[in-house]
N, C-alpha and C positions, 0 to 999 in steps of 0.2 A: 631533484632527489631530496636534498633536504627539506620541501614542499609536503614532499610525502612522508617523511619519517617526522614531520609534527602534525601532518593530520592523523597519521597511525597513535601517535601518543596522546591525542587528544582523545581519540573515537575506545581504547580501551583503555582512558582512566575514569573515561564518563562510564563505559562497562562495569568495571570493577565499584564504581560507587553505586551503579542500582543494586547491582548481585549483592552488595555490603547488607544495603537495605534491604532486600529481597530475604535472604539469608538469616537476618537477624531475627532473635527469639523463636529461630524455630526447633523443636527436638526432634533431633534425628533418626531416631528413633519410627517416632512416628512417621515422618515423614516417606523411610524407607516401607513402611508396612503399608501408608498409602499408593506409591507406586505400584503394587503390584495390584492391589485390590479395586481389580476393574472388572465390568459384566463381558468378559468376552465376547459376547455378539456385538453387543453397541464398537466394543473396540477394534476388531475386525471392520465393521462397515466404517469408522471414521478414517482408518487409514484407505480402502476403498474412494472415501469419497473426496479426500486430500484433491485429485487433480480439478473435482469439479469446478472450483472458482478460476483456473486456470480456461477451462473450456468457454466459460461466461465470460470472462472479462474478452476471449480472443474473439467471441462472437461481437460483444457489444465496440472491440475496436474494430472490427470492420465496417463496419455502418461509419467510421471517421474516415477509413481509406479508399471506401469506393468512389469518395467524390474527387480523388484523385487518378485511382486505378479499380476498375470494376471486376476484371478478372485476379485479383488478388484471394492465391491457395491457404487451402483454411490451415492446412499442415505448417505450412511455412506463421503465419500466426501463431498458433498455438507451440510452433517449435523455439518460437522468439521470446514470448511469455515468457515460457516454460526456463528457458534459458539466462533470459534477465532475473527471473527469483531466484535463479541458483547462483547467479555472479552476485546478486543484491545477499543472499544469507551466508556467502563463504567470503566477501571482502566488505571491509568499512566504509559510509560514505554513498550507500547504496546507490554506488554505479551504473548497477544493472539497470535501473531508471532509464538511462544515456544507452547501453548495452542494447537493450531489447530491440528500440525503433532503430536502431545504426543496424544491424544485423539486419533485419527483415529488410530496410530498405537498400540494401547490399542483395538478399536473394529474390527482390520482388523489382529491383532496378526502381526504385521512386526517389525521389529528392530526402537527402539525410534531414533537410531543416522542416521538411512537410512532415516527415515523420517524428520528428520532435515535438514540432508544434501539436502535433496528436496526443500525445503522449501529457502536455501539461495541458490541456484540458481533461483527460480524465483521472489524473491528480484533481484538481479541482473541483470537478461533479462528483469524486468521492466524498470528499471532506464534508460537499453541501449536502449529500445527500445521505450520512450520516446525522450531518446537525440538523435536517429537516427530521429525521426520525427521532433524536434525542428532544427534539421541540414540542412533537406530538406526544412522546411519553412522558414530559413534565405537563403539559397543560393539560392531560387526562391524570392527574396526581388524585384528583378528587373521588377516581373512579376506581383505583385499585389501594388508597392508602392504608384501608384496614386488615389487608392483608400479605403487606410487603414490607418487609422490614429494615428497609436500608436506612438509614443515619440523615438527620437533618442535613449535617453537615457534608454527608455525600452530594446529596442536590444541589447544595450552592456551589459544592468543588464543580458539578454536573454542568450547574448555569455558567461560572466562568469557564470553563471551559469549551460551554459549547458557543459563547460571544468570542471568544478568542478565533476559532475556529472559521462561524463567522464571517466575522471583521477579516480574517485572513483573506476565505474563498471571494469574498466581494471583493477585497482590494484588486486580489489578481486578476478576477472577471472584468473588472474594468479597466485594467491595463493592457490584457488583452482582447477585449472588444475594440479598445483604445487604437491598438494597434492594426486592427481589420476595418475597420471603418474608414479610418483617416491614415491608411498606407503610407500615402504620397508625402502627407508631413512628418508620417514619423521616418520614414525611410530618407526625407531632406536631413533630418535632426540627426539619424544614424550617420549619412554621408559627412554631414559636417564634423561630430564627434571622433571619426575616424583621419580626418584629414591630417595629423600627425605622423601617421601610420606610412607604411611604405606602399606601394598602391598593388603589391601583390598580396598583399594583408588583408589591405583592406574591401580591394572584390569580393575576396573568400568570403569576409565575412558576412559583405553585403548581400552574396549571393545565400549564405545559409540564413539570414533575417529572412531575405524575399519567399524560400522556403517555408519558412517557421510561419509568417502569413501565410501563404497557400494551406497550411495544416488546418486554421480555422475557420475556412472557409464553408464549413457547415452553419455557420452562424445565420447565415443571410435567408434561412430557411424558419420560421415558427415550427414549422412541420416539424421538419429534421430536431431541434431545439428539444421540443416535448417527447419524440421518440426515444430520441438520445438519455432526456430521465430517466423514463419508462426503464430503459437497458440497463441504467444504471441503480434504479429498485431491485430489478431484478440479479445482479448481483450480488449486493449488498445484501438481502434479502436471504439468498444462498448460502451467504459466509455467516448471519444471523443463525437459519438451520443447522448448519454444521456444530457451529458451538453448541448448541440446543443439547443435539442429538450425544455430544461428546457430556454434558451433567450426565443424561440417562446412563452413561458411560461409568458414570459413580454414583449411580442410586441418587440422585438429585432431580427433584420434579422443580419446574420453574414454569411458570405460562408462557409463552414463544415471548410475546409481546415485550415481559419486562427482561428478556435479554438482549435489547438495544442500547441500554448505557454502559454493560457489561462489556459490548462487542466495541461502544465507540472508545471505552478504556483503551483495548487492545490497540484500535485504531492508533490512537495517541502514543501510545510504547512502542507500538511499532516503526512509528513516523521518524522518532530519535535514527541516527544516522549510526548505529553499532555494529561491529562483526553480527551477524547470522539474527539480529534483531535483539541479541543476547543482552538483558539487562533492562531495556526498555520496557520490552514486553513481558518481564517476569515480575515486573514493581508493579505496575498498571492492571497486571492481571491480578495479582495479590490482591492490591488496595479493592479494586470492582469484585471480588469473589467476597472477599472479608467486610468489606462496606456496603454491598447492595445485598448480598445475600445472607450474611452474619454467618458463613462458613467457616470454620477452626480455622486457625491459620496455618498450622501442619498439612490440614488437606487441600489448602488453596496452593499451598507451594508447592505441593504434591501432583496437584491435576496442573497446575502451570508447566511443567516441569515437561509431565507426560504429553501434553496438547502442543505446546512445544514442540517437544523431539519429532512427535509423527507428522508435524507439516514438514519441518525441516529435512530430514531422512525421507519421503517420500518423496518430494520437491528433488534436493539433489539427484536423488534417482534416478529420476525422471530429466532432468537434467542431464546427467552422465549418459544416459542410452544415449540420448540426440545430439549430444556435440560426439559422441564416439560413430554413431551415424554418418555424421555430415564432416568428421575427420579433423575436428577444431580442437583447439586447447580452451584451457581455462585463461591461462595465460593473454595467448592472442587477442581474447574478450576484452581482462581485466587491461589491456593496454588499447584497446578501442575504447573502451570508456574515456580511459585518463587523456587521451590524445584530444579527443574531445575539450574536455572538461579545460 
């Protein structure tokens, strides 16, 4: 208990310090006269089109669960997504991460650690396959600089961040390839490390490692390996669109292209571990609206605000139909996670 009530005081003081900065010098004014002023078309199809990366990511994590269960419903997928974004945007610590593959492998009957293990691989081909695009749009700098106005000093925020990034997704790649290749030794090093432990501990947990191996078992494939990118361009690529479509949403023309460091901003605010992504993702969108595109600052807090509310509000929604469906709590979720965890 007390576990939790200091990750709770951690997760909304770090909140309340981006919204500080988020919030600051803006006139409110403005700001409220930006909220409404939107093209209604554009803003109708983005809430529209809110569940699409929901649809994409549940197709691109099938191609991870057939190598384990080949009749796996697409419904049950896309109802576990849908489910883990709404536990990950209504509690701190984004649980729903944990949430998602515990659920599906509960209605599809597969192993809880196969389905983890799924789950932090495509964490990882995110991250890469944002910084592989943030990589192509700095080293084509030559090709669009005289008519893009972002700040020197955004590109090198651009470059550290996109080595951070990275340095991260390869650390982990190689820890867990590490772990799929040479099973047998890490699984000796697992057993030994546990031998402390009581030996009803320590099965469990041996048996969810053994798991979590079996999840990357797609690996042993070049095939599977490049397909698996591919799924994950097209994605990423999707969630790229989206934001696009939401400028035209405020009279904002931008070429698709140079909205890749805009979107890996987001990325990055998002990734922060806040109630409803609240804080992260409203600095990061600031800084990338105000820094890449030299937008007011009134209307970058403005369209953050609105882009926002309708993944969230949509999401939930979408969320509440399917656990009121399938007759679950929020509750019962938000304590699968932590039981976990």
């Amino acid at each position: 208990m007390k576990k939790n009530y200091i990750r709770l005081g951690i997760a909304f003081l770090l909140t309340s310090v981006f919204l500080f900065f988020f919030f600051r010098s803006v006139e409110w004014n403005e700001v409220i006269n930006y909220l409404t002023d939107v093209d209604l078309k554009f803003f109708i199809l983005i809430i529209v089109l809110v569940p699409v990366h929901l649809l994409t990511r549940s197709f691109r994590w099938r191609f991870l669960l057939i190598h384990e269960k080949k009749d796996v419903k697409f419904y049950n997928m896309c109802a576990s997504v849908t489910i883990g974004f709404t536990v990950t945007l209504l509690f701190p610590g984004r649980i729903g991460e944990v949430v998602r593959p515990l659920y599906l492998a509960k209605k599809e009957n597969i192993s809880r650690g196969f389905a983890l293990g799924t789950v932090v691989v495509e964490r990882i081909f995110d991250m890469f396959t944002m910084c592989f695009l943030l990589g192509i749009f700095l080293l084509a700098k030559p090709l669009y600089a005289s008519f893009f106005d972002g700040k020197e000093e955004t590109y090198s925020n651009l470059q550290l961040w996109g080595i951070i990034g990275v340095a991260l997704s390869v650390f982990f790649l190689v820890i867990i390839l590490s772990l799929y290749f040479f099973r047998e030794k890490a699984l000796n090093v697992i057993s030994s490390l546990l031998k402390p432990l009581p030996e009803r501990v320590s099965q469990k947990i041996l048996k969810a490692f053994k798991g979590f191996v079996q999840g990357l078992k797609f690996f042993h494939s070049v095939g599977n390996l490049l397909v698996y990118i591919m799924l994950s361009f097209v994605v990423w690529i999707g969630i790229i669109f989206y934001y696009w479509l939401f400028f035209f949403a405020y009279k904002i023309s931008v070429p698709f292209f140079l909205m890749c460091p805009y979107v890996f901003f987001v990325l990055i605010g998002a990734s922060i571990p806040t109630p409803g992504m609240t804080g992260g993702f409203h600095l990061f969108s600031r800084e990338g609206l105000t820094s890449l595109f030299d937008i007011d600052t009134n209307l970058a807090v403005g369209m953050t605000i609105i882009v926002h509310a309708a993944q969230v509000i949509v999401t939930c929604l979408l969320g509440y139909v399917i656990l009121w469906k399938e007759g679950v709590s929020l509750l019962q979720l938000k304590k699968l996670g932590e039981d976990v965890e």
